[in-house]
Residue, then its C-alpha position, 0 to 999 in steps of 0.5 A: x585174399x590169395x587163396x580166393x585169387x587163386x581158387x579163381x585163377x583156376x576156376x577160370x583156367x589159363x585161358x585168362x591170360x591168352x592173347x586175344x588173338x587166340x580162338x576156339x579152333x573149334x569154330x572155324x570152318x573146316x573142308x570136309x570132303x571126304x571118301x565116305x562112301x555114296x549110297x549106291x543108285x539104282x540100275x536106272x541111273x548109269x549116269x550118276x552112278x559114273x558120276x560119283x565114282x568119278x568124283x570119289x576118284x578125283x577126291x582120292x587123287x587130289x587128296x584133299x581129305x579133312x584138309x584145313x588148307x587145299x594146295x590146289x586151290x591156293x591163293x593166286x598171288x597178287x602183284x605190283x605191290x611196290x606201287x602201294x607200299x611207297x616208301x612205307x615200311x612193310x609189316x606182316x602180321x600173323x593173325x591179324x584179323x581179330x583182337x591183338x593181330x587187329x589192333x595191332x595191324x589197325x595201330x600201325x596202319x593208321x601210323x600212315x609210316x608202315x604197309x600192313x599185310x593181314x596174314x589171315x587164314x579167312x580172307x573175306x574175314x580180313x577184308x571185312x574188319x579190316x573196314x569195320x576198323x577203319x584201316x585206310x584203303x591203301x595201307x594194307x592187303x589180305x593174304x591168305x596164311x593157314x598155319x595148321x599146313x605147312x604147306x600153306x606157309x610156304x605158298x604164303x611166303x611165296x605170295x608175299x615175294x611176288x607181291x612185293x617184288x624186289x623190296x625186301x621185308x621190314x618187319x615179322x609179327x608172329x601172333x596169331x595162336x590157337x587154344x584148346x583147354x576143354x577139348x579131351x581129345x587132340x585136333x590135329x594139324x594137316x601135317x599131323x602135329x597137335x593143333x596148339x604146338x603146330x599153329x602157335x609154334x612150328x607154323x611160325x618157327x618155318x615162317x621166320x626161317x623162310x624170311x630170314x634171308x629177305x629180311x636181312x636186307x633190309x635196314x633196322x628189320x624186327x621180328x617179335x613173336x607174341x609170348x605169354x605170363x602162362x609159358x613162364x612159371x615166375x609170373x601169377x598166370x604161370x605160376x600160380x594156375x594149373x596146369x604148368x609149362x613143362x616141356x620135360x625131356x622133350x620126349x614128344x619132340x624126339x618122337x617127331x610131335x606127330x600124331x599120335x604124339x600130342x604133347x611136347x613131354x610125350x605125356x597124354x593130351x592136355x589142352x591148357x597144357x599144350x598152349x602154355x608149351x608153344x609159349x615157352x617154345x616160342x620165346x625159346x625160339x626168340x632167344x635163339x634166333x638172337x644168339x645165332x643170328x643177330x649179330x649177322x643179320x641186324x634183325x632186332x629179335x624180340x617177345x612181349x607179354x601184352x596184358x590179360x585181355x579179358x574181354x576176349x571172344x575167347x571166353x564167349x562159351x563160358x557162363x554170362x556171370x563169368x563174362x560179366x564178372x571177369x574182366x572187373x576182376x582182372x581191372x580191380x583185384x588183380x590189375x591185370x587188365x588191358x583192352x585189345x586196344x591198348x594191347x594192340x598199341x604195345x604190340x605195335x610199340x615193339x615194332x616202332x619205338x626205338x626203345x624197343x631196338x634191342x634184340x633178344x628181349x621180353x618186353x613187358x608192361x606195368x609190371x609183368x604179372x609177376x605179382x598181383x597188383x598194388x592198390x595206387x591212389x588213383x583206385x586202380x591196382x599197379x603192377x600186375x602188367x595191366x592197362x598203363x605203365x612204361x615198357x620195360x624189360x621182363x625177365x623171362x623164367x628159368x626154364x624159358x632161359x633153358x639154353x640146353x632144352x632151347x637148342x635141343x627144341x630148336x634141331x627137333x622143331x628143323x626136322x619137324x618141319x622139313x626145313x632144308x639148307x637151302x631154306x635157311x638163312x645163308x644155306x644153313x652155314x650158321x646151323x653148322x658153326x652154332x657156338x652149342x657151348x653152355 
């Protein structure tokens, strides 16, 4: 029976175990203006030729070559959003318009307690489901977040603090992710980082910083980043699947993690490999946040493991059998399964239910797929981290609880996104005083 379990685990790669808010970048609409060269025109027609050297200048100098997010044409804020958040807590959630994000988003807006704003990097996509799931007209705004350009995050951050004015932030999720397992080759970020790494961590690494200060006003504030089985080795998808998380030395993060440096241990490009290292990166960057700055803020700082969410489009390329096959395996075999619904409702249980007011935790469900299920009497295996089952508090890997390599991370992932003092928290003065005591 094990070595059937996981000759399949491997089969099916580590993608069985990604949220389902992941997707395959490969489908998403990229502006591809570019400075190939035109044809050139006949001696007849001065006026086209004028024209396209014209507009080749202006591409040149607006630079807005293969860009995934163009500054130039940003999202115009939007304003007065006092007026519709009432007296509801005000929540963002990052990659809210599909599977986990949506749910989740879709959960606590129906709540009719929480504001919610869809950070989406396609706006008319958000407002679409947002409809299709039936999210109250008042309960929610679209705002444009492409976490492949930092430069998009921070005119996000800009739009939410115009958007709501003086109020401050009540609550961060961070889930949005991307995953690459067959790509042979990087894609790479506006910045220049390796698409996995720059989306699922560095985007959301400078995102909570730039909110830090505004969420520090406000009373019972959290902030959950999404973690994952696949960034911890003592669990079945971690452990058991190749290939595994190993940050190693963090040789590519001393490189700067820019291109061509594509992975965080400076070794070749690796696809499955890439995602489960922004995972660790991830819940690293929840612990850390917690030690240096809980105990200042009362931010309530927390990760989560919402269940293997088989029916995710992510698997939309592969084979019908598999599709079909999959998600009975991981309800009847493993008892890993969730449906996005269920996962979406955990998501937003961390949010608000006051057992999950304590900071620094790795919240998980029915087990936290450390071991394959336990067949139970109702005729559904338990344990894995699947469908029912009280939260609990999940014991991460040791290699995630690795304070030296995490603090190490911590300074590379600073430079690598530019952040200044005068971004941080309180100018940056707990950067200074950090207790880096092992």
């Amino acid at each position: 029976m094990m070595r059937f379990l996981t000759a399949f685990l491997t089969a099916s790669t580590v993608g069985a175990f990604a949220p389902a808010s992941v997707s395959r970048f490969t489908s998403i609409a990229r502006t591809t203006l570019t400075h190939q060269t035109v044809a050139a025109p006949s001696i007849n027609a001065p006026f086209d030729t004028s024209c396209t050297q014209l507009a080749a200048q202006m591409l040149q100098d607006l630079d807005i070559t293969e860009k995934y997010y163009i500054p130039q044409a940003k999202e115009l804020p939007k304003v007065l959003g006092g007026l519709k958040i009432g007296l509801r807590e005000l929540v963002v959630v990052t990659g809210a318009s599909s599977g986990l994000g949506l749910n989740c988003a879709a959960t606590l807006a129906k709540s009719g307690k929480y504001f919610v704003v869809m950070a989406c990097r396609d706006i008319e996509k958000g407002k679409k489901v947002a409809k299709e799931m039936g999210l109250p007209d008042n309960s929610y705004v679209v705002m444009k977040l492409e976490l492949a350009s930092l430069q998009s995050v921070r005119d996000f951050v800009a739009n939410l603090k115009a958007f709501k004015s003086a109020r401050p932030l009540n609550h961060l999720i961070c889930n949005a992710a991307v995953y690459l397992p067959k790509d042979p080759n990087p894609k790479w970020t506006d910045d220049g980082f390796e698409m996995s790494m720059g989306v699922n961590h560095l985007g959301h690494f400078l995102l909570v910083h730039l909110l830090l200060d505004d969420m520090s006003r406000a009373k019972n504030a959290r902030c959950c980043i999404v973690g994952s089985i696949t960034g911890n080795t003592n669990t079945v998808g971690g452990g058991l699947v190749y290939p595994f998380a190993d940050l190693g030395k963090l040789q590519g993060f001393e490189k700067g993690m820019k291109k061509p440096v594509a992975m965080a241990d400076g070794k070749p490009f690796f696809g499955a490999k890439a995602y489960k290292d922004s995972k660790v990166c991830n819940m690293m960057t929840v612990a850390e946040l917690h030690r240096r700055y809980h105990d200042d803020t009362g931010i309530v700082f927390s990760s989560m493991y919402p269940g293997c969410i088989a029916e995710t489009a992510l698997f939309r390329e592969k084979r019908t059998w598999f599709r079909k096959i999959f998600p009975l395996f991981m309800k009847y075999v493993t008892g890993g399964y969730v449906s996005e619904a269920e996962a979406g409702e955990r998501l937003a249980q961390v949010i608000d239910d006051p057992t999950c007011a304590k900071s620094g935790v790795y919240w998980g469900w029915n087990g936290g797929a450390k071991t394959v299920g336990v067949w139970s009497p109702d005729g559904k295996p338990r344990g894995a981290g699947g469908s029912g089952g009280e939260i609990f508090e999940n014991e991460p890997s040791n290699a995630v609880q690795d304070r030296k390599v995490a603090q190490k991370m911590w300074d590379y992932s600073k430079q690598a996104v530019g952040l200044s003092d005068k971004e941080m928290y309180k100018g940056g003065r707990f950067e200074e005083t950090a207790d880096y005591a092992l």
